[in-house]
Backbone as CSV, one residue per row, in Angstrom:
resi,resn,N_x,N_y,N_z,CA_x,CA_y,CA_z,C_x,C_y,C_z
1,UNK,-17.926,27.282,5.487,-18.767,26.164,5.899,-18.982,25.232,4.712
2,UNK,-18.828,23.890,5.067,-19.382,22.962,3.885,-20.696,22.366,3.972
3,UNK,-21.166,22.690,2.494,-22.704,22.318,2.374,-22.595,20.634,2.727
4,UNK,-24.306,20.722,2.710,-24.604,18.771,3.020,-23.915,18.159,1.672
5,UNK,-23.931,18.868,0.788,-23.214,17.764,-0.697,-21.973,17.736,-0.820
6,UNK,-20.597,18.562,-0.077,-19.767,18.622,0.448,-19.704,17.168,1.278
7,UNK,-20.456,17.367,2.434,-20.412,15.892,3.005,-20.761,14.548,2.888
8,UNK,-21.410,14.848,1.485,-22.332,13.312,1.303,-21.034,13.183,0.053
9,UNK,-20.203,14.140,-0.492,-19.105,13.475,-1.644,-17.733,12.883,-1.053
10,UNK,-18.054,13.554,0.591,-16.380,13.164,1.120,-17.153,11.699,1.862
11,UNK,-17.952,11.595,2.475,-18.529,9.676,2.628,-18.223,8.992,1.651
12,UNK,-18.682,9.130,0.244,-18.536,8.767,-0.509,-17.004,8.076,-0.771
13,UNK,-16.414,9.064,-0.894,-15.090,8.994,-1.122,-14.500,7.885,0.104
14,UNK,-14.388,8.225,1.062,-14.076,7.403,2.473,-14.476,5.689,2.266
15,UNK,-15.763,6.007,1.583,-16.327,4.525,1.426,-15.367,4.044,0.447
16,UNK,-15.147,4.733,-0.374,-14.421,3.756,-2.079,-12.870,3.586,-1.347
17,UNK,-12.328,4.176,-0.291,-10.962,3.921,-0.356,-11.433,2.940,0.954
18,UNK,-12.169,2.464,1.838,-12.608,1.389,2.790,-12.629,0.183,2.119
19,UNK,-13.414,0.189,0.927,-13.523,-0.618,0.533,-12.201,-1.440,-0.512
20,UNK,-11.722,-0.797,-1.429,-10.608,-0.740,-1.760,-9.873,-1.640,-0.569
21,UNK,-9.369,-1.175,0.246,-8.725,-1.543,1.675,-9.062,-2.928,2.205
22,UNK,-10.752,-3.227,2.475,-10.792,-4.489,2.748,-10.926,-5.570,1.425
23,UNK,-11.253,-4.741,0.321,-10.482,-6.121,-0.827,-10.056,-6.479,-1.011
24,UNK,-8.475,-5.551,-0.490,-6.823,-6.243,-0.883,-6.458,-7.397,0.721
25,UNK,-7.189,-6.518,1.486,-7.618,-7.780,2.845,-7.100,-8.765,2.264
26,UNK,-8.736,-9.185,2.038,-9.335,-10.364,1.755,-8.213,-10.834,0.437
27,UNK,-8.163,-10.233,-0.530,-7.147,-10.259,-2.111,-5.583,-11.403,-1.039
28,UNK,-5.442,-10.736,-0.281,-3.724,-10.980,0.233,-4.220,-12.376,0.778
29,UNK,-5.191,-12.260,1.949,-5.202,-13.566,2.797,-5.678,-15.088,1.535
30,UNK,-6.369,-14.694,0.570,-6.575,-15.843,-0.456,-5.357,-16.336,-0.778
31,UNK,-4.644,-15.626,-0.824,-3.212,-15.751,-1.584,-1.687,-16.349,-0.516
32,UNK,-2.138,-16.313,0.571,-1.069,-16.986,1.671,-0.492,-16.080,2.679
33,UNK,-0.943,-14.735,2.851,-0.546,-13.662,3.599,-1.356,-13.719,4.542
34,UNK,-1.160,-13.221,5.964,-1.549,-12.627,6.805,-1.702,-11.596,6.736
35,UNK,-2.935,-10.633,6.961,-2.912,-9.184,6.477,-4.084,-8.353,7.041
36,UNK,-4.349,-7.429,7.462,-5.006,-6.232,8.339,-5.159,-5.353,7.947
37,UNK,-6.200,-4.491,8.211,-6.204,-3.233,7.662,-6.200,-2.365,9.255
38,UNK,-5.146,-1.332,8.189,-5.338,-0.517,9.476,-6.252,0.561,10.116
39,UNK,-7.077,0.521,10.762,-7.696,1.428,10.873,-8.093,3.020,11.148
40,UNK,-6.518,3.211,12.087,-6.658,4.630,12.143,-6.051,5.396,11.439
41,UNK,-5.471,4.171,10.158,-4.495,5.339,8.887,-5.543,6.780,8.676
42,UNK,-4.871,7.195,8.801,-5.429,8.635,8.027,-4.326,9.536,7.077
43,UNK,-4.662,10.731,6.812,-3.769,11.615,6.476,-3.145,12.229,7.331
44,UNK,-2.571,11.797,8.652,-1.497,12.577,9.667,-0.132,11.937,9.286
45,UNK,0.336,12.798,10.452,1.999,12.544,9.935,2.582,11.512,10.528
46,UNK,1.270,10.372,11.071,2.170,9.086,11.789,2.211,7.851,11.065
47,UNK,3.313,7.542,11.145,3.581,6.531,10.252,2.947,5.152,10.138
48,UNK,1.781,5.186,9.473,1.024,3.933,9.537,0.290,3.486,8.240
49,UNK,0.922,2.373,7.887,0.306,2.113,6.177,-1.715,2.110,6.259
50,UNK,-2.194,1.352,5.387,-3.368,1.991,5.122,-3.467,-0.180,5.825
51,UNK,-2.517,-0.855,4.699,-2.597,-2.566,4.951,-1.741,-2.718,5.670
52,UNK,-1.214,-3.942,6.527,0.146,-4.265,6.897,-0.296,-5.929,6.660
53,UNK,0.719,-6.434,6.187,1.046,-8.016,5.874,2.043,-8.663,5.693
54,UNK,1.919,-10.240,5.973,3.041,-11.122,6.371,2.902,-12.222,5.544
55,UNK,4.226,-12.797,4.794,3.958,-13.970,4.157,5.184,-14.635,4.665
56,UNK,5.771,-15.832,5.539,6.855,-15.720,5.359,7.832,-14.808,6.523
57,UNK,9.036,-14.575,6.389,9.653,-14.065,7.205,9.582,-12.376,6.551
58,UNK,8.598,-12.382,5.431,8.418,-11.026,4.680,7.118,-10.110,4.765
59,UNK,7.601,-8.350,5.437,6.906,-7.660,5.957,6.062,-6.971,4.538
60,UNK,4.990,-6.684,4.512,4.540,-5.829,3.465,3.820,-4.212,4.049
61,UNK,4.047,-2.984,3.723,3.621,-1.986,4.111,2.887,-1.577,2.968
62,UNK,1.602,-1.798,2.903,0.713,-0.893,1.631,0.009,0.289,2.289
63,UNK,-0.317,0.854,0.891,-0.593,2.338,0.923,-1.391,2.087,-0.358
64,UNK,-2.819,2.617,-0.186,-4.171,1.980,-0.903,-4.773,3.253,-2.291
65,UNK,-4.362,3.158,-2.919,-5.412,3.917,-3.576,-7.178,3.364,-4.687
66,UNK,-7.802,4.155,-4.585,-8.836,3.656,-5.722,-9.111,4.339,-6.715
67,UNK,-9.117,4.198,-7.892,-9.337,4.887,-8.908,-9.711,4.425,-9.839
68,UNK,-10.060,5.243,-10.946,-10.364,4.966,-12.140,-9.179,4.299,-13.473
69,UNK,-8.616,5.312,-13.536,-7.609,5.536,-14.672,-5.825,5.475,-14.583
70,UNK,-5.838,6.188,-13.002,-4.788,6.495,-12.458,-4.400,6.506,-10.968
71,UNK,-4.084,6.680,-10.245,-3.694,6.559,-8.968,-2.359,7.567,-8.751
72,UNK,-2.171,8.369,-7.880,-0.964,9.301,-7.894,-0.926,9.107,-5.817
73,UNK,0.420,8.925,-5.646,0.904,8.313,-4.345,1.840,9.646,-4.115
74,UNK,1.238,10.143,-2.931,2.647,11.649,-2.727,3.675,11.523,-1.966
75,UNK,4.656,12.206,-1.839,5.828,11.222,-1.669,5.948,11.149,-0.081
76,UNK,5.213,12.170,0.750,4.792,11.902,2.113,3.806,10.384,2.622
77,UNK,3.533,9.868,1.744,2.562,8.886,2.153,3.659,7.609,1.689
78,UNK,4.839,7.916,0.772,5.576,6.727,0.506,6.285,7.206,2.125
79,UNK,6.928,7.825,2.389,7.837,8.344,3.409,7.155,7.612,4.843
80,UNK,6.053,7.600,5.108,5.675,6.982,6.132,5.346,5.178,5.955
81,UNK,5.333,4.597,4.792,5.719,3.448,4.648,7.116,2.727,5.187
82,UNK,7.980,3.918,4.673,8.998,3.192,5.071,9.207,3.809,6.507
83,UNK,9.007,4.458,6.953,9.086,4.965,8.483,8.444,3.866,9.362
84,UNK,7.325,3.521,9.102,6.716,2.442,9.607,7.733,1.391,9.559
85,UNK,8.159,1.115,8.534,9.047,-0.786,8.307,10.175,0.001,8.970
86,UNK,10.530,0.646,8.984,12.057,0.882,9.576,11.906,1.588,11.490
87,UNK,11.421,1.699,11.927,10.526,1.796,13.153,10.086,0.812,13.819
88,UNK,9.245,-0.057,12.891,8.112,-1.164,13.808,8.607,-2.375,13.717
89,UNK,9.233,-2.465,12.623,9.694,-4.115,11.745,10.698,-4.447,12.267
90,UNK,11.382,-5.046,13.543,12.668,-5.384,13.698,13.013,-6.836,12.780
91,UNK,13.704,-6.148,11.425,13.949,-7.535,10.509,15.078,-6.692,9.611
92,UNK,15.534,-7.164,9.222,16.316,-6.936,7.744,15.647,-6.221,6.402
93,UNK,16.147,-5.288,6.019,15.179,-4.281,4.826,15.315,-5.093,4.020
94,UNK,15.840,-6.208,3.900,15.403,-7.116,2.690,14.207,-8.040,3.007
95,UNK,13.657,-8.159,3.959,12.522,-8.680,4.048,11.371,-7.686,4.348
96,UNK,11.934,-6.331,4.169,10.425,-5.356,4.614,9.796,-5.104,3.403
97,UNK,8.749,-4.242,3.053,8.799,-4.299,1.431,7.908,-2.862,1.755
98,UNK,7.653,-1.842,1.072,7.154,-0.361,0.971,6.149,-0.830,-0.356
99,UNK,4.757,-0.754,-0.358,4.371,-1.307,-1.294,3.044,-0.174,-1.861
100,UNK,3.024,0.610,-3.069,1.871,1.607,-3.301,1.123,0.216,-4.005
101,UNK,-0.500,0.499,-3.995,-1.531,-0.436,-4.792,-2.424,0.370,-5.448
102,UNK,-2.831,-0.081,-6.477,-3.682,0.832,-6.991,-4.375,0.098,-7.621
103,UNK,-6.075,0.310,-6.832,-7.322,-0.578,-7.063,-7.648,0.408,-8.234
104,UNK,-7.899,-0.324,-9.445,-8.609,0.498,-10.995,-9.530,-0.646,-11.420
105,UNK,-10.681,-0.102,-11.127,-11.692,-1.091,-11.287,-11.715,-2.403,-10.824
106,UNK,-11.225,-3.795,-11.658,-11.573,-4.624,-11.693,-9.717,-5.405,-11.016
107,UNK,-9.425,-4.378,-11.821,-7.729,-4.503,-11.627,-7.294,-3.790,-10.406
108,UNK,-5.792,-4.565,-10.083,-4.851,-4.036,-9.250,-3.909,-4.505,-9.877
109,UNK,-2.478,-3.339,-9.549,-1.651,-2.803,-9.701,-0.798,-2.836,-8.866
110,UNK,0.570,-3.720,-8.422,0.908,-3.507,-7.117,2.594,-2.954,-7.338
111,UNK,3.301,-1.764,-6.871,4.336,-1.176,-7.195,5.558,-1.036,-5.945
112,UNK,6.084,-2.112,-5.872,7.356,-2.069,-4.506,8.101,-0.527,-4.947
113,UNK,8.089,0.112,-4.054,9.183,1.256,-3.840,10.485,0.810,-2.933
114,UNK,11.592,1.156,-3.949,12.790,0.673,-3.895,13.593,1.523,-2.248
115,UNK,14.311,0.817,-1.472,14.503,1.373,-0.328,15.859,2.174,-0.385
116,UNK,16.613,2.179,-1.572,17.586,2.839,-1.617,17.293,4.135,-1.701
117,UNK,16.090,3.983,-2.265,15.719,6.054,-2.918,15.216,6.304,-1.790
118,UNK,14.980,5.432,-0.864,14.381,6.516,0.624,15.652,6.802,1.608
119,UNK,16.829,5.817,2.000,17.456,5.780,2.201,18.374,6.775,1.680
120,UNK,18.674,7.027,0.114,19.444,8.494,-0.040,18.133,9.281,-0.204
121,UNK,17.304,9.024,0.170,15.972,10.616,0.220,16.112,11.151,-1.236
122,UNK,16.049,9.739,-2.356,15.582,10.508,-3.131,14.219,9.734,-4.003
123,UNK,13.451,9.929,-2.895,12.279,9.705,-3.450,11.631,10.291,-4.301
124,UNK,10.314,9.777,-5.177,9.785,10.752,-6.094,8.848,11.681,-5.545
125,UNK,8.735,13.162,-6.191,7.411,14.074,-5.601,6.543,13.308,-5.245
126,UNK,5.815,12.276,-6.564,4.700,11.289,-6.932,5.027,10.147,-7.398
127,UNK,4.725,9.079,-6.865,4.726,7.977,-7.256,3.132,7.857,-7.919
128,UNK,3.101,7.234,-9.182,2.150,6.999,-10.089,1.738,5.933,-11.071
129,UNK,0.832,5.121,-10.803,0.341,3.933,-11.485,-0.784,4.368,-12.604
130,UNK,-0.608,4.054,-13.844,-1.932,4.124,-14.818,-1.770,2.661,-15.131
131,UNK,-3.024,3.030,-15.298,-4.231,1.491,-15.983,-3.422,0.801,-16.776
132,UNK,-2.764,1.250,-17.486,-1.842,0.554,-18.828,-0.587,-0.149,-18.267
133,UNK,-0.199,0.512,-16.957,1.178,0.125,-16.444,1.058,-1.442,-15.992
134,UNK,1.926,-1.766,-15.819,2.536,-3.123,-15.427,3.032,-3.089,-13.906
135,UNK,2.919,-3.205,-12.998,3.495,-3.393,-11.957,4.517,-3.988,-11.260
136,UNK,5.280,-4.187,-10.538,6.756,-4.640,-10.779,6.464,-5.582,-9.736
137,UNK,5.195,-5.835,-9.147,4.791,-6.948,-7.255,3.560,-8.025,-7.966
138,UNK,4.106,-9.414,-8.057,2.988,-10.000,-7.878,3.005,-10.560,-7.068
139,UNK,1.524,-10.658,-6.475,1.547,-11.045,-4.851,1.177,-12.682,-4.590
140,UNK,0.742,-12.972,-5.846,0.396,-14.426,-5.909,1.807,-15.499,-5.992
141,UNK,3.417,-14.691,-7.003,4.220,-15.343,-6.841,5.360,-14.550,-6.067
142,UNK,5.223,-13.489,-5.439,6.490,-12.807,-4.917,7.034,-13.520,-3.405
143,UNK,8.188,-14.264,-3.867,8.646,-14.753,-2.749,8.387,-16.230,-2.378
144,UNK,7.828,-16.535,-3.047,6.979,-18.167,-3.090,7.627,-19.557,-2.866
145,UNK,9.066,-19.201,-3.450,10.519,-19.953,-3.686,11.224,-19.753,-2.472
146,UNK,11.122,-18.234,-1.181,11.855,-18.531,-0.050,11.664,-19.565,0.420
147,UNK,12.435,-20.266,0.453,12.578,-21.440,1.755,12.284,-20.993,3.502
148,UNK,12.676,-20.085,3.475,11.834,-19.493,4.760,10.671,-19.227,5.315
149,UNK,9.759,-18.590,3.776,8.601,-18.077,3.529,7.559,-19.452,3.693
150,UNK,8.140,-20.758,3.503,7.104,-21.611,3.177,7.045,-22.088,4.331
């Protein structure tokens, strides 16, 4: 059985990754995206990102973390990113995008996972962002130059 402080640390928790979730919302739509949160993401095995967003003729699938220092993405939660874009998205995998985020404080972190490594299944155990890292997605200029996108 779990005590009441058991349940008042997992609210807790629920709240910081909610919130997390509707920042990058709001973060994406400032920035020229269309974007949603999803609500019944959970930890099951159906393929549904945490965000889904549109800029453009270009799909985005995020997968949310919040943290302090670090952020660690398991490779089941990348796996249903792309299950989702390759399932729901009738478009070209060059316009879908598999995207981990990682809210660290004040900062975000945004890390495209490459579709070849899911495609030969060789994804990582963990995908992992620290505070220090650089991210390879900016969302303010990624794609900005399609002529399609505008």
């Amino acid at each position: 059985m779990s005590t009441e402080e058991d349940r008042i640390r997992l609210r807790r928790w629920r709240k910081r990754g909610f919130y997390s979730e509707t920042a990058l919302v709001k973060l994406l739509q400032k920035n020229g995206y269309f974007s949603v949160r999803v609500p019944v993401s959970n930890p099951s095995l159906n393929p549904l990102p945490d965000i889904m967003a549109r800029r453009g003729p270009h799909v985005y699938a995020f997968e949310v973390k919040n943290a302090t220092y670090y952020a660690y993405f398991p490779k089941i939660q990348i796996d249903k990113l792309f299950r989702f874009l390759d399932q729901f998205i009738p478009s070209v995998n060059e316009y879908k995008h598999a995207v981990v985020a990682a809210h660290l404080g004040k900062k975000w972190l945004f890390r495209e996972i490459n579709w070849a490594d899911w495609q030969k299944d060789k994804l990582p155990d963990k995908a992992r962002i620290l505070k220090r890292d650089r991210g390879n997605l900016n969302i303010k200029t990624c794609y900005i130059d399609d002529a399609a996108g505008k």
